[in-house]
Every structure is written in structure tokens, then in C-alpha cells.
C-alpha positions, 0 to 999 in steps of 0.5 A, spaced: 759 156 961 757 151 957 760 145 953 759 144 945 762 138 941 767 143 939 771 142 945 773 135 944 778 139 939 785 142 940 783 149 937 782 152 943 785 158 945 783 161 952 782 157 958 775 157 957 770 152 953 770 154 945 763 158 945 765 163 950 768 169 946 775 171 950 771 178 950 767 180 954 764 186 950 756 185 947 758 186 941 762 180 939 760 177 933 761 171 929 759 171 921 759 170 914 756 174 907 755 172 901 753 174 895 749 171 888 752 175 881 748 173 875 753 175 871 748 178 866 745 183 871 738 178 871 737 178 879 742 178 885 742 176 892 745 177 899 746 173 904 749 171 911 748 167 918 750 170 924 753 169 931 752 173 938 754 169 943 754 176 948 746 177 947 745 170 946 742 171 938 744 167 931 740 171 926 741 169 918 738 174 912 736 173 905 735 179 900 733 178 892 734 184 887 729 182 882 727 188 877 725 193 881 724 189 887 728 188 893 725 182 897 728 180 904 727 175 909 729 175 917 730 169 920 732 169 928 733 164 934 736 163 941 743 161 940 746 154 941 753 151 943 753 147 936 757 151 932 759 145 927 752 146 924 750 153 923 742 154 923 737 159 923 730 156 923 730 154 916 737 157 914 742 152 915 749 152 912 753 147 911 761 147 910 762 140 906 769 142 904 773 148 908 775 154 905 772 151 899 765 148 897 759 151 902 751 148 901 746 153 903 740 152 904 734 156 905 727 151 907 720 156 905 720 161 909 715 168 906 715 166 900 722 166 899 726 158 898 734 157 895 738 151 895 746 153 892 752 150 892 758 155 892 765 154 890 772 157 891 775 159 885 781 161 888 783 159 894 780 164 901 784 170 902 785 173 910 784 180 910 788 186 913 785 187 920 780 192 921 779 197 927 776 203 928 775 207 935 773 212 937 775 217 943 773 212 949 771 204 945 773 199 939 767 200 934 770 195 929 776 191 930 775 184 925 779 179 923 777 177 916 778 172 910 775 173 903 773 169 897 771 169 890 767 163 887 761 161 883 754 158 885 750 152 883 743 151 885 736 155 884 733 162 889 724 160 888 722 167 890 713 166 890 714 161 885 718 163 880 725 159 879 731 163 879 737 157 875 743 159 878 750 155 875 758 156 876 758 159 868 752 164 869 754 166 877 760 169 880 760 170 888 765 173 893 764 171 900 767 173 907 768 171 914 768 175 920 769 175 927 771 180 932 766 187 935 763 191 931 756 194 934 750 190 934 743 189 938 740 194 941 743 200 942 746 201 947 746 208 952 751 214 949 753 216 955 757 223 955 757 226 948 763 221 945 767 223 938 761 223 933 762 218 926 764 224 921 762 219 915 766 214 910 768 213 903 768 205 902 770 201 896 771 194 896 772 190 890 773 183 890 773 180 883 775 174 879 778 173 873 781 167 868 788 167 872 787 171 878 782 174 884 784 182 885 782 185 892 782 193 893 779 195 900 779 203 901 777 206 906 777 214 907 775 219 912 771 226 909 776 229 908 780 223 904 785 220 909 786 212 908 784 209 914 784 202 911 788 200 905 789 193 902 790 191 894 793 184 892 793 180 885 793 173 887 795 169 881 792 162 881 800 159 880 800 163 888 804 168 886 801 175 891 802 180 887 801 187 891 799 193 888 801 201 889 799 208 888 791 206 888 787 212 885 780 211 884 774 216 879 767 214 881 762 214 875 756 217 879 748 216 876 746 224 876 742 226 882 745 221 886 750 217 890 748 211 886 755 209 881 755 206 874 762 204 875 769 206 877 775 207 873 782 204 878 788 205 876 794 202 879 802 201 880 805 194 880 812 194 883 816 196 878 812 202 877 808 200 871 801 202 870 795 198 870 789 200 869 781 198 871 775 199 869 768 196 872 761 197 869 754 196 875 749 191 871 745 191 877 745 194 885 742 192 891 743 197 897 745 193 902 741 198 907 735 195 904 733 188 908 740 185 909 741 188 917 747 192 915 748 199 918 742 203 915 737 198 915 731 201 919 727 194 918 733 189 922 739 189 925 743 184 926 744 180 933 736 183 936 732 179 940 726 177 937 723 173 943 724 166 940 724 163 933 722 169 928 721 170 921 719 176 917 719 178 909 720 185 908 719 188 901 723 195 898 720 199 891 726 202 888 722 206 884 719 209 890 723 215 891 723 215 898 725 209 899 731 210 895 733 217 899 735 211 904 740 209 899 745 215 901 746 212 908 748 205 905 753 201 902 750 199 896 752 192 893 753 192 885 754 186 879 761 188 877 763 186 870 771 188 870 776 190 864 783 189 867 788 193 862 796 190 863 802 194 862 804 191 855 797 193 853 794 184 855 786 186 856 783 181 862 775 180 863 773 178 870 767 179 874 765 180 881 762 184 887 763 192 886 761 195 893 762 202 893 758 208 898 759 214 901 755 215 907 756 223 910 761 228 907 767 226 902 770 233 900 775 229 894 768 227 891 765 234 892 760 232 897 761 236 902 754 234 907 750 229 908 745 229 903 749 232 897 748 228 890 752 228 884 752 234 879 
């Protein structure tokens, strides 16, 4: 065990230096997300750092859609003890104001440069606990906070220049940290419970007065496993929302949604309903490290400092294939109707997939497409 500046605050929380997980399990995990929306659908952009302290890795990524493009660079090094900068060769993330303002920055690395500035539009918002097990270990027990806000800065992708401003973006980002699988993959052992599959919606939106978060998650038969819908009004009111019942708007011949229609309860037993429209995706699959992605995963040791580009054709219809076994990222406008008839415009991250069966959809195997 080692020491790090962190260790001459009073945070600690087990009888051990901060750095030292209180877990021993591999699969500790310590990181952020964060997206870029241009809120008219020109481009988008994935991003996030990551800590391993069991494998001895920190990893960053950065994935730009741009027409029918998705471009990735991976960044990856040995871990440290100084958690109070986070960076990864070139990548570097700095909290200028915590739980409000963030600077990222990304030096030229295969073409691909940023340097943005985040802003909270509302303040973060910690999350239900997510867990998942299954007949014998933990595969995902998280803790997580969640926020949405608007970027200022530019993305350089080979040379050309993409502007971004708190009035053309809008953002959510979250921080984690818990176990969830990572690394190399371990050995099975005997044949455990096998992952059936998973139906996923994750709605972080921004409007004028409010941020909305709807987070479902449901088994192929359509038991919720994880539910959690709060309005949190910007005069701190927190307002939670029942009787959650969603409609996909499917691409035809595909799992790939135009939109959704939400239609929810507050607790007087008056209706309110959502519509959200897709501008613009990005399978998450496809460059980000996230589960699916056959070019990276998060916490691999890459033998030193690394840093690679990856590139996806969308148009390629074997490379899309692929986005059947991905969360896919979506530029969400909203249109959020009141019980008294009030219209409400907002935008914000529409993340929506369906990985395996989900009978209620009429998926009924792992490669069914809609219509």
C-alpha cells in the first residue's frame, strides 16, 4: 500500500490509505461519463476516464459521431496515487469546481484534440444503487450521481473544428464507482446463471425549470429490476413520478429507436406525458469500451502508456449488426406535456437498448428486428 496526497484529508473510510478499494474483488471501478449533444443533431461526442485500482489500470476514451462516422481514440496507462489529477497520457480532467464546473481536455492524440468546459445546469443528483448478481457473485453493484449541463469549448477531428457553446449543447454526465466487470475476462468456472438479456432506458433531460431522470431496466420478460423517475425542480422541490409506461418508436428492421413516448403519473394521480425525438445516435458499443465493444474494453492492460484511433462505417450494414448488442446514445429533444395542458421544451440524452429477448417489445430472440 502506498500513500497519495489524498491522505492528508479526513475522507477516509476504512483503516487503510485512501487509494486502497475497501474491496478486494478485480473489478473495482472508479470513473466518469460524459457526453456532448449539439442540440441541433450536427455531431455528438462520448467520453470518460477511468480507474482500476485492482488491475493497476486508468484508461480514458473519446468517441465523435460525425455524419456517418463514428471515430474513437483509446488512451491507456499504468495507474498512480494521485487521484486529485485525473490523467490519461494526453487526457486530463480537471474538477475546477466540484459537482459544478469541469475542464477537459484532450491534447492531439490520432487526429482527434478537444478542450471544453462543462457546466451543471441543475445541481448532481445521486442515483438508486445499482446491483446485479447473479447464482454465485456481484456483477454490478454501483453507486452513482448524475447531472445535466451544457459545454463550452471546441472538438479538432482531422483538422476540422467543431464549436461548441452552452446555448448549442446540452450534456449529461454521471460518476461511478463500485464493481462491475472489467479487464480481461476471467475464467467461467462451473456454468453459472447465464445473462438472459436486458431492456434499458436512461433519460436524462434538461428543461427551463427542471432536470427529469427516468432510469428502467427490465428483464426479457418485463420485470423492472431497476426503477427510478424524479423531476427535480430548479426551486429544489424533488418530485417523483409513478406509473411509468413507456412506447418505443422503432426504425423499421431494426432496434435502433426514432423516439419514445413516456407517459407518467405524479402523486395526485394526474397525467403527464413525454415525447422524445432522436436527432442523432451513437452505439456506445462502437469505440467507448462499454459492453459490446469488440475493438476495447475498459481496465485492459495495454503494456505501458497506449493510444490507438478506431473508426466505424454506419453505413456498413455489418458493422451495424453490432448495434444489437449495444446501449445506443441518442441527441434527445423533449416535449414534456403538463396535466393542465403547460408544453415544456428540453433536451438531453436519450440512451435506450435491447440487448437479447424482451417479449413485451415482441422481441422474442436475440436477433429479432422490429416489423
Amino acid at each position: 500500500m502506498e500513500l497519495s496526497p489524498l491522505d492528508e484529508y479526513p475522507i477516509h473510510q476504512t483503516s487503510a490509505p485512501v487509494t486502497w478499494p475497501a474491496t478486494s474483488d478485480r473489478n473495482f471501478y472508479d470513473r466518469s461519463y460524459f457526453n456532448v449533444l449539439d442540440r441541433e443533431g450536427r455531431f455528438m461526442a462520448l467520453t470518460g476516464i477511468g480507474y482500476y485500482p485492482r488491475l493497476g489500470v486508468k484508461d480514458a476514451y473519446f468517441v465523435v459521431r460525425r455524419g456517418d462516422t463514428q471515430t474513437a481514440v483509446h488512451l491507456s496507462d499504468a495507474i498512480d496515487d494521485d487521484r486529485l489529477h485525473q490523467q490519461v497520457n494526453g487526457y486530463r480532467l480537471d474538477v475546477v469546481e466540484p459537482l459544478r464546473e469541469l475542464h477537459l481536455t484532450l491534447s492531439e492524440t490520432e487526429g482527434i484534440s478537444a478542450d471544453l468546459t462543462w457546466r451543471g445546469l441543475f445541481p448532481a443528483a445521486l442515483e438508486k444503487p445499482h446491483n446485479m448478481v447473479t447464482e454465485r457473485r456481484v456483477t454490478l453493484e454501483a453507486c452513482r450521481f448524475a447531472q445535466v449541463g451544457s459545454w463550452e469549448g471546441w472538438i479538432d477531428l482531422d483538422g476540422e473544428r467543431l464549436t461548441v457553446d452552452h446555448d448549442s449543447s446540452v450534456a449529461s454526465r454521471d460518476r461511478s464507482w463500485g464493481i462491475r466487470p472489467v479487464g480481461e475476462a476471467e475464467p467461467a468456472g462451473r456454468p453459472d446463471a447465464s445473462f438472459r438479456g436486458m431492456w434499458w432506458l436512461y433519460l436524462p433531460l434538461a428543461f427551463e425549470d427542471f432536470q427529469l431522470f427516468l432510469i428502467l431496466q427490465e428483464d426479457p420478460d418485463g420485470h423492472r429490476s431497476l426503477y427510478d423517475c424524479t423531476r427535480r425542480w430548479r426551486d429544489g422541490r424533488v418530485e417523483q413520478l409513478d406509473g411509468v409506461r413507456v412506447t418505443i418508436d422503432y426504425t423499421p428492421g431494426t432496434r435502433i429507436p426514432r423516439g419514445a413516448h413516456v407517459e407518467f403519473l405524479t402523486r395526485a394521480g394526474d397525467r403527464v406525458v413525454l415525447d422524445v425525438e432522436s436527432k442523432l445516435f451513437a452505439p456506445i458499443a462502437f469505440g467507448s469500451g462499454y459492453g459490446g465493444d469488440s475493438s476495447w474494453g475498459h481496465g485492459t492492460w495495454q503494456e505501458g502508456p497506449f493510444a490507438e484511433r478506431v473508426t466505424f462505417d454506419l453505413t456498413d450494414p455489418d458493422v451495424m449488426a453490432r448495434a444489437f448488442f449495444s446501449l445506443i446514445d441518442h441527441v434527445g429533444t423533449a416535449v414534456c406535456t403538463e396535466p393542465d395542458g403547460t408544453i415544456r421544451q428540453g433536451a438531453g440524452l436519450f440512451e435506450h437498448g435491447v440487448i437479447g429477448p424482451h417479449h413485451p417489445s415482441g422481441f422474442s430472440d436475440w436477433t429479432d428486428v422490429n416489423g
